[in-house]
C-alpha positions as CSV (number, residue, x, y, z in Angstrom):
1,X,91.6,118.1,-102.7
2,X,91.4,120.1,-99.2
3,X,89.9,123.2,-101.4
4,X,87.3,121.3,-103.0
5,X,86.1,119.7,-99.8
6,X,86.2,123.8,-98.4
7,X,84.1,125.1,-101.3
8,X,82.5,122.2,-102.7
9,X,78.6,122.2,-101.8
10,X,77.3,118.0,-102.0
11,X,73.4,118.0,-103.2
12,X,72.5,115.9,-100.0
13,X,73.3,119.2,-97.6
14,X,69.9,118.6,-95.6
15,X,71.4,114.8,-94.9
16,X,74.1,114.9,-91.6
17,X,77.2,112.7,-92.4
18,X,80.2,112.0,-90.3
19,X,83.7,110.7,-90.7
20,X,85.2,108.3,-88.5
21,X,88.9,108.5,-89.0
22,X,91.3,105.7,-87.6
23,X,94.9,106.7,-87.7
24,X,96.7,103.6,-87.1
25,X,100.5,102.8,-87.3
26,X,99.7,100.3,-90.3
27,X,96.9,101.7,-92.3
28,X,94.4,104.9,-92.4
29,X,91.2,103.7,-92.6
30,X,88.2,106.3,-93.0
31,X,84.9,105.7,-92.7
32,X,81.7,107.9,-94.5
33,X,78.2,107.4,-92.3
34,X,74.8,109.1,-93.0
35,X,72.9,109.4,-89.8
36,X,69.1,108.6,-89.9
37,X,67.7,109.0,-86.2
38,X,69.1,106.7,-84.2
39,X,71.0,104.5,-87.0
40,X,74.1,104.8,-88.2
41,X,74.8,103.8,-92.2
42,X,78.4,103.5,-93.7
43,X,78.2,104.4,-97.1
44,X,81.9,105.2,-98.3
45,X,84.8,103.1,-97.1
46,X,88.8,104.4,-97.7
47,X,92.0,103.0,-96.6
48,X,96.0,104.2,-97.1
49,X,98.9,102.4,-96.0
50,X,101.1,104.7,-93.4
51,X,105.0,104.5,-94.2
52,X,107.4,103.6,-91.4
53,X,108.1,106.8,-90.0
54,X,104.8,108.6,-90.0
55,X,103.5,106.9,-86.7
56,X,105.7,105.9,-83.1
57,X,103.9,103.5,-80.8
58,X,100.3,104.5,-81.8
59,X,100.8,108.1,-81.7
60,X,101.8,111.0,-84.9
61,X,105.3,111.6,-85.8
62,X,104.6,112.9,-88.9
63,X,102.1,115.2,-89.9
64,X,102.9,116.1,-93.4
65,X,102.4,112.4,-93.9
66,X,99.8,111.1,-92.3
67,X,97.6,114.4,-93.6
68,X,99.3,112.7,-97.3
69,X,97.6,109.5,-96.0
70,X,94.3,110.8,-94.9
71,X,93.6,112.7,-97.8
72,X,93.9,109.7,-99.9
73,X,92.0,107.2,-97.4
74,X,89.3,109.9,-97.4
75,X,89.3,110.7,-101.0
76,X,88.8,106.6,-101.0
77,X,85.7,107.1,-99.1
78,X,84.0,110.0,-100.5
79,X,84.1,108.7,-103.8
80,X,82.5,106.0,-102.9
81,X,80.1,107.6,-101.0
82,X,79.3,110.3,-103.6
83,X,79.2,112.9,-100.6
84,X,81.8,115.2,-99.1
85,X,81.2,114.8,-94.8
86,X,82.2,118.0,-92.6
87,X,82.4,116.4,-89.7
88,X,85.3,114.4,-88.3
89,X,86.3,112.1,-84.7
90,X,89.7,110.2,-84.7
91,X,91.0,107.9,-83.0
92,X,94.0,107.9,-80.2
93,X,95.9,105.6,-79.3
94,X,99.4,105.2,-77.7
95,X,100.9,104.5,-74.3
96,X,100.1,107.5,-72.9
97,X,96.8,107.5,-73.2
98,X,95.8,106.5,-69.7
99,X,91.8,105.3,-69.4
100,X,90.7,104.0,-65.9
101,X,87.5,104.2,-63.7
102,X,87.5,105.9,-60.7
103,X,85.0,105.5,-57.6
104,X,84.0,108.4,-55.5
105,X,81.8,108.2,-52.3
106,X,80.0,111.5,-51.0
107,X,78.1,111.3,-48.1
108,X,74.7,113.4,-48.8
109,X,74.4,116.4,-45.6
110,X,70.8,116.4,-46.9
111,X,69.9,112.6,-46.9
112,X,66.2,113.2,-47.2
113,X,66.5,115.5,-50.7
114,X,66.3,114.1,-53.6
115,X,69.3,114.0,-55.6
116,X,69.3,116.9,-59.0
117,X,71.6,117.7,-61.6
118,X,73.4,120.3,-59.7
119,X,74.6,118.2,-57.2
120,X,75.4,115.2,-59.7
121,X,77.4,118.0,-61.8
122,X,79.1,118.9,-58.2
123,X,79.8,114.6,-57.6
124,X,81.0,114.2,-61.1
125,X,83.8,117.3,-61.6
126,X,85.1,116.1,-58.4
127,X,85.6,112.3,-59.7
128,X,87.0,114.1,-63.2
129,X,89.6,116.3,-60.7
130,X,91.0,113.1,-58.9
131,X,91.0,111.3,-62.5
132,X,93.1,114.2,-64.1
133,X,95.1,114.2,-61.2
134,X,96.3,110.5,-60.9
135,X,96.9,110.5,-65.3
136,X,98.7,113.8,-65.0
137,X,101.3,112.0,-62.3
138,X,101.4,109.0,-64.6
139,X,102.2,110.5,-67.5
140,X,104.5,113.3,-65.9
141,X,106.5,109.8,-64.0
142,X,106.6,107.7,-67.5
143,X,108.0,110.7,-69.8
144,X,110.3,112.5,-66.9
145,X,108.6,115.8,-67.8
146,X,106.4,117.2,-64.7
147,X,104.8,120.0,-66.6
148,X,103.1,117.4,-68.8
149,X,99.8,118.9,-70.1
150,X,96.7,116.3,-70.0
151,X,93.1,116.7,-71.3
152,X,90.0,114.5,-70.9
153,X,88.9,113.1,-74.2
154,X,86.2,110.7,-72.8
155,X,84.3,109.9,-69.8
156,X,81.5,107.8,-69.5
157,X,79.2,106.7,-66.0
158,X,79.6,102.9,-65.0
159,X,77.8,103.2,-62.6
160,X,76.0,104.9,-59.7
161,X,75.0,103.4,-55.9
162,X,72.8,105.3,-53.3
163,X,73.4,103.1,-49.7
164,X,74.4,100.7,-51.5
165,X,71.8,100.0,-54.2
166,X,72.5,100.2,-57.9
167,X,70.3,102.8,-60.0
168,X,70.2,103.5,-63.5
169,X,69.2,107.0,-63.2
170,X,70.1,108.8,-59.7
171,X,67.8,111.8,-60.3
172,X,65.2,111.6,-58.0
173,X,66.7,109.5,-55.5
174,X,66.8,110.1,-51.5
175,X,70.1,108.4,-49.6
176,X,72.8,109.3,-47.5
177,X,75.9,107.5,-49.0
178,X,76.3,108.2,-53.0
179,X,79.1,105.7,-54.8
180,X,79.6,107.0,-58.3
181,X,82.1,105.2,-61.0
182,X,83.4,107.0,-63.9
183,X,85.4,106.2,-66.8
184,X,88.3,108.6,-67.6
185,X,90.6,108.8,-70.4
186,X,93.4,111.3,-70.5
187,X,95.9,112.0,-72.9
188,X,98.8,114.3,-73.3
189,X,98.1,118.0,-75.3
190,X,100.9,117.0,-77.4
191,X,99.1,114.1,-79.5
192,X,95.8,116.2,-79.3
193,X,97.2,118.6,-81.0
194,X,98.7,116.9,-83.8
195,X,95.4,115.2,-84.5
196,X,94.0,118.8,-83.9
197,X,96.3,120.0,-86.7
198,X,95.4,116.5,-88.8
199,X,91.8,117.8,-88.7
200,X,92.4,121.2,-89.8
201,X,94.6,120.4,-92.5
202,X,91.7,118.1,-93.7
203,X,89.2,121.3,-93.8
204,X,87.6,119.2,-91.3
205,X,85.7,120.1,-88.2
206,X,87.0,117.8,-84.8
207,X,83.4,117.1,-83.0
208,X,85.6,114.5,-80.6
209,X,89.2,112.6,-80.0
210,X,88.2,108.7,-78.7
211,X,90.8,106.8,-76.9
212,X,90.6,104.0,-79.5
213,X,89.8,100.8,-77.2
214,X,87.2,102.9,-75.4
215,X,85.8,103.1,-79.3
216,X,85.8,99.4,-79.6
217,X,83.8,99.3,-76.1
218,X,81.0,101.6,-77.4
219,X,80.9,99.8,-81.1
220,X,79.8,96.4,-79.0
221,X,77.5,97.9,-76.4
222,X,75.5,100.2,-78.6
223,X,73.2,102.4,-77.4
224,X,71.6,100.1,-74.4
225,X,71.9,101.9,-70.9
226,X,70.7,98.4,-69.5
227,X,73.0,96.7,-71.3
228,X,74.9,93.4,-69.3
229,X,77.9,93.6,-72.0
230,X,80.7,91.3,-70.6
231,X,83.9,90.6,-72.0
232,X,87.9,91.4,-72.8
233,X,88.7,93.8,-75.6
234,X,92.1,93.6,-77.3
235,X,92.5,96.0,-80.4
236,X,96.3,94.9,-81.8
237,X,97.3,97.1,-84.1
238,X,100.4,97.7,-86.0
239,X,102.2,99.8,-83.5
240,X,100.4,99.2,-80.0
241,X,97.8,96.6,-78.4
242,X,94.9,98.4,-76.9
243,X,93.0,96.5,-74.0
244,X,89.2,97.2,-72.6
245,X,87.4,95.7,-70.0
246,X,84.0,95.8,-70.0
247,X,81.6,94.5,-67.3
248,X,78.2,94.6,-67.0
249,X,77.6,97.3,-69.4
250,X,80.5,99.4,-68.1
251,X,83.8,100.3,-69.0
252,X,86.1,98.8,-66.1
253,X,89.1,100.8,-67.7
254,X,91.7,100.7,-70.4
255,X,95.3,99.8,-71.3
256,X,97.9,100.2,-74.0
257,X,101.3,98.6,-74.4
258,X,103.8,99.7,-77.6
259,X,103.8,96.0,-79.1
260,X,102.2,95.2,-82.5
261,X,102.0,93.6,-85.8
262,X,104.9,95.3,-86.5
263,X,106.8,94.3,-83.3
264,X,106.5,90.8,-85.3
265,X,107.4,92.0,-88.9
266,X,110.5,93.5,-87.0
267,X,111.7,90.4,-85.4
268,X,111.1,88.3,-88.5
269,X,113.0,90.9,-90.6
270,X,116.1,90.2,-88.1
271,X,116.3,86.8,-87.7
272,X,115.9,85.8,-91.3
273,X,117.9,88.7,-92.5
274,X,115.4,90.1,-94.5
275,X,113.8,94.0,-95.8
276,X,110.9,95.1,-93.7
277,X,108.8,95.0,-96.8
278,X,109.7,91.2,-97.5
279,X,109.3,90.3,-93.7
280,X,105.6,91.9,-94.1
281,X,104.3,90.0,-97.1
282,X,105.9,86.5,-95.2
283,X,104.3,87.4,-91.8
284,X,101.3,87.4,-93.6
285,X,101.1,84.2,-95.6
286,X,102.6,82.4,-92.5
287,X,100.1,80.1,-92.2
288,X,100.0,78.9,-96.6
289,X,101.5,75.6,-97.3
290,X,103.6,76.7,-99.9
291,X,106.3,78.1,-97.7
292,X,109.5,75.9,-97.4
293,X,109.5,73.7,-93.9
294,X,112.9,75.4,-93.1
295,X,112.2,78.9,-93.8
296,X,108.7,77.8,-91.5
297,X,110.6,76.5,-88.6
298,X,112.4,80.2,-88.7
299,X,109.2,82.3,-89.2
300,X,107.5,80.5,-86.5
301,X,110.6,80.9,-84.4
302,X,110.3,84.5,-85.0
303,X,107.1,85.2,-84.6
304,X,107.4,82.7,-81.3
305,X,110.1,85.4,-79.5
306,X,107.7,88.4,-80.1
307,X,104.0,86.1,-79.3
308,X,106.1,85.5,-75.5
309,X,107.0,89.5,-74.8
310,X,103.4,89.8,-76.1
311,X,101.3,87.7,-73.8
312,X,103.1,89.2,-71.1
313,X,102.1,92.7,-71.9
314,X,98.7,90.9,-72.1
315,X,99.1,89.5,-68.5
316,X,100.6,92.8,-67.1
317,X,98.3,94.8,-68.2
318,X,95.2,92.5,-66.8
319,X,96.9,92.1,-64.0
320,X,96.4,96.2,-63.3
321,X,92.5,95.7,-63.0
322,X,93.0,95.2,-59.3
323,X,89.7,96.8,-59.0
324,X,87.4,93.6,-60.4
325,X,87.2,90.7,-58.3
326,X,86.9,88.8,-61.6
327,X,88.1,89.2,-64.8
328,X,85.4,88.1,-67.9
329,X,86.0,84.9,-69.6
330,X,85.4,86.0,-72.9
331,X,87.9,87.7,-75.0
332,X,87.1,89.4,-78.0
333,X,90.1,90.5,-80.8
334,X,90.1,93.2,-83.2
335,X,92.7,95.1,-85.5
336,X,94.7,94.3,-87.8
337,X,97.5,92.4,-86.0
338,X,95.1,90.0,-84.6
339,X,94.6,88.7,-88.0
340,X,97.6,86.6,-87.2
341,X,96.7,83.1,-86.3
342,X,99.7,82.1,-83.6
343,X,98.8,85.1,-82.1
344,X,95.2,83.8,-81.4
345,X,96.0,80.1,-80.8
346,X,98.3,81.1,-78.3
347,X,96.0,83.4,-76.7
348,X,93.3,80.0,-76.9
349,X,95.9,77.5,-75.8
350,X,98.6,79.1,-73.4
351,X,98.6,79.5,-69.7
352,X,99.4,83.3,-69.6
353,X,95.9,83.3,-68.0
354,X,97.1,80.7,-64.9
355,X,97.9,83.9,-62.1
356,X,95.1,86.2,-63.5
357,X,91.6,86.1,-61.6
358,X,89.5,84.0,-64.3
359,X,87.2,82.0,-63.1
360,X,87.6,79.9,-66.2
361,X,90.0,79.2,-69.3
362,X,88.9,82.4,-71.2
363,X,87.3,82.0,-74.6
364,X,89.0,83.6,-77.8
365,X,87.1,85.3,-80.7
366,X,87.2,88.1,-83.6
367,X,84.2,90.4,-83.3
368,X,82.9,90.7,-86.5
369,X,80.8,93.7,-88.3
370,X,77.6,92.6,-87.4
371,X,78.4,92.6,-83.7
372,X,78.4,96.0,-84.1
373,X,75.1,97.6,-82.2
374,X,73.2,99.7,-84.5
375,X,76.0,100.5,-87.5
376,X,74.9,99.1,-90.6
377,X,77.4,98.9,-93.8
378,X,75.9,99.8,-96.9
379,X,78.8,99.1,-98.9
380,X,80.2,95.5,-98.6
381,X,83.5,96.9,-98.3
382,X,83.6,95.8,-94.3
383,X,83.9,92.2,-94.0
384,X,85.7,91.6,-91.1
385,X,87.6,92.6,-87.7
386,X,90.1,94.7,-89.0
387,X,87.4,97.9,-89.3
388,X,85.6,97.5,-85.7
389,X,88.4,100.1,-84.3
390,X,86.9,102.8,-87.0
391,X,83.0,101.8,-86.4
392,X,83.2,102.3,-82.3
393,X,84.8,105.7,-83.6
394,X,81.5,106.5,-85.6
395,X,79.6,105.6,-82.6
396,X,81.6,107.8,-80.5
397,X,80.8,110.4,-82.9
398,X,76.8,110.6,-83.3
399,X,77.2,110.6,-78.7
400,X,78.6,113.1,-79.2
401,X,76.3,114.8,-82.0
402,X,73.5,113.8,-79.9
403,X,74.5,115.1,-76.8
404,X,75.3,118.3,-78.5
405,X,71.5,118.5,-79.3
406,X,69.0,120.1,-76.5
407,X,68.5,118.2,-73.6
408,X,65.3,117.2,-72.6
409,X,65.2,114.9,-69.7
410,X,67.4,115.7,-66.5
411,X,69.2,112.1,-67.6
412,X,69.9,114.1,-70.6
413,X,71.4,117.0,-68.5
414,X,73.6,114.5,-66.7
415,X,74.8,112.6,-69.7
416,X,75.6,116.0,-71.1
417,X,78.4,116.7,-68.4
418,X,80.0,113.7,-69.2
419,X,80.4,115.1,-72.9
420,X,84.2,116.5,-73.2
């Protein structure tokens, strides 16, 4: 398979395709897009089912594997696609993948100049430093290893204040006092460079690595730089719950935990005594009326236990934003564990929320497929939450194409030293 996608020439060459590739705990799910200007088409869909010990808490702990896996969610795809894509972002995920926006404020010696792209270059390497810095500490503190390598996989502006006024674009500007935000994500070398090595095995080329809920962000907010975009993100997947907060069009910052769907298939497997396989299949029919009232009373008891260490994960990890004066009232789920239904009524109807600073009960809801900004899906195949994860990557991906490209403007020429 790997040598036919080296030497196999598709008759659509002049066409540009990418591969967005989600390497979850659960499943492998690989998307095929053709990109036509400034639209993004899916036109193959593939999915593999992971075993048990190819993934730990979001990140790779088995290449051999999940290269088994990818192949055959790809192959999946590209069959359905009738094209062969060369290039490739994937998703990371895990909690050491530390995303969070920093503020830096530079006071101007040259008030009356107006601000170029030399000295935004200058204000945003020196908010990139401190970021590196502070996840570098983090990490080094939560695995006990102080040589800990880190490398920025995204960063994206928030946004940008000259005494005290918001601009879109800063080129151009006069002011004394310059308050820039930037998001950051950092993750260890270690996980890079299995995915690195995932890539390569694929006869692949890596254009980017996404921190996945920084994905979801971009899949919702498109390609608007004016956007007003408010809301909670929570990816739960099958090995780790991703959290984004976006505000105003801006990514506020991210957060993982290491509970998932299969944090729930675990503790029903215990308490009714059952194979991890069997515990699955009931997790997922927990809502059908068939099953008997007493073996209910025990699945809902189990799934109960793990919904309670889960919502506090939730509230601990909101709880870090200490930078937002309020948090925005409207969540929105995606991934594969959020298919559960307790899990979203108790998200809808307990009072986890109570110490957090809402300024109402939050509303709960899936984002579906055609939330996504500008992807459209050819196939049919996508039908509901469980792909968004893998459509932000795709979105990720043309960025990243696009920034690649010349730059024209001097918005451009900033935007491009934000690219990793």
């Amino acid at each position: 398979m790997v040598l036919d996608r080296l030497f196999k020439k598709t008759d659509k060459d002049e066409h540009q395709y990418l591969v967005g590739l989600d390497i979850g705990t659960e499943y492998i799910k690989a998307l095929i897009a053709e990109i036509k200007d400034d639209d993004i088409e899916i036109i193959g869909v593939g999915r593999a089912q992971q075993n048990l010990g190819d993934m730990h808490q979001g990140a790779i702990a088995d290449i051999a594997g999940v290269v088994t896996n990818c192949e055959a969610a790809l192959t999946e795809a590209e069959d359905k696609a009738g094209v062969q894509a060369k290039q490739v972002i994937i998703g990371i995920a895990g909690e050491l993948v530390k995303g969070v926006t920093n503020t830096i404020r530079y006071r101007r010696p040259q008030p009356d100049k107006p601000l170029d792209v030399a000295e935004m270059e200058f204000i945003i390497e020196k908010v990139q430093e401190r970021a590196q810095g502070k996840a570098q500490a983090q990490i080094a503190l939560e695995t006990g290893n102080e040589d800990v390598e880190v490398k920025l996989v995204n960063s994206a502006l928030v946004s940008i204040h000259i005494d005290g006024y918001k601009v879109s674009n800063p080129i151009g500007f006069q002011g004394r006092d310059v308050a820039v935000q930037i998001y950051t994500a950092f993750a260890p070398m270690v996980h890079i460079g299995a995915l690195e090595k995932v890539a390569d095995e694929l006869a692949l080329e890596l254009i980017a690595v996404a921190a996945e809920p920084f994905a979801v962000s971009r899949s919702v907010l498109g390609t608007d730089a004016n956007s007003n975009f408010t809301a909670i993100l929570i990816d739960c997947g099958g090995g780790t719950t991703d959290i984004a907060v976006v505000n105003d069009g801006g990514v506020e910052g991210t957060k993982m935990f290491g509970i998932g769907g299969r944090s729930f298939t675990r503790m029903i497997a215990t308490d009714l005594d059952l194979g991890y396989k069997e515990a699955e299949k009931l997790k997922v029919n927990a809502d059908k009326e068939y099953i008997k009232p007493t073996l209910k009373r025990k699945l809902d008891g189990a799934i109960d236990k793990t919904l309670e260490v889960w919502l506090s994960g939730v509230e601990l990890a909101l709880g870090d934003f200490d930078s937002v004066d309020h948090l925005p009232n409207r969540i929105l789920l995606c991934g594969g564990g959020a298919s559960l239904q307790q899990l979203v009524d108790a998200l809808a109807n307990q009072p986890w929320y109570k110490e957090l600073p809402f300024t109402k009960k939050p509303t709960i809801q899936h984002i579906k497929p055609s939330d996504v900004i500008g992807i459209t899906d050819t196939t049919g195949d996508i039908t509901d939450h469980t792909f968004i994860t893998v459509m932000g990557l795709l979105r990720v991906g043309y960025d990243t194409m696009v920034s690649n490209q010349d730059a024209h403007g001097l918005m451009d020429k900033v935007n491009r030293l934000l690219k990793i």
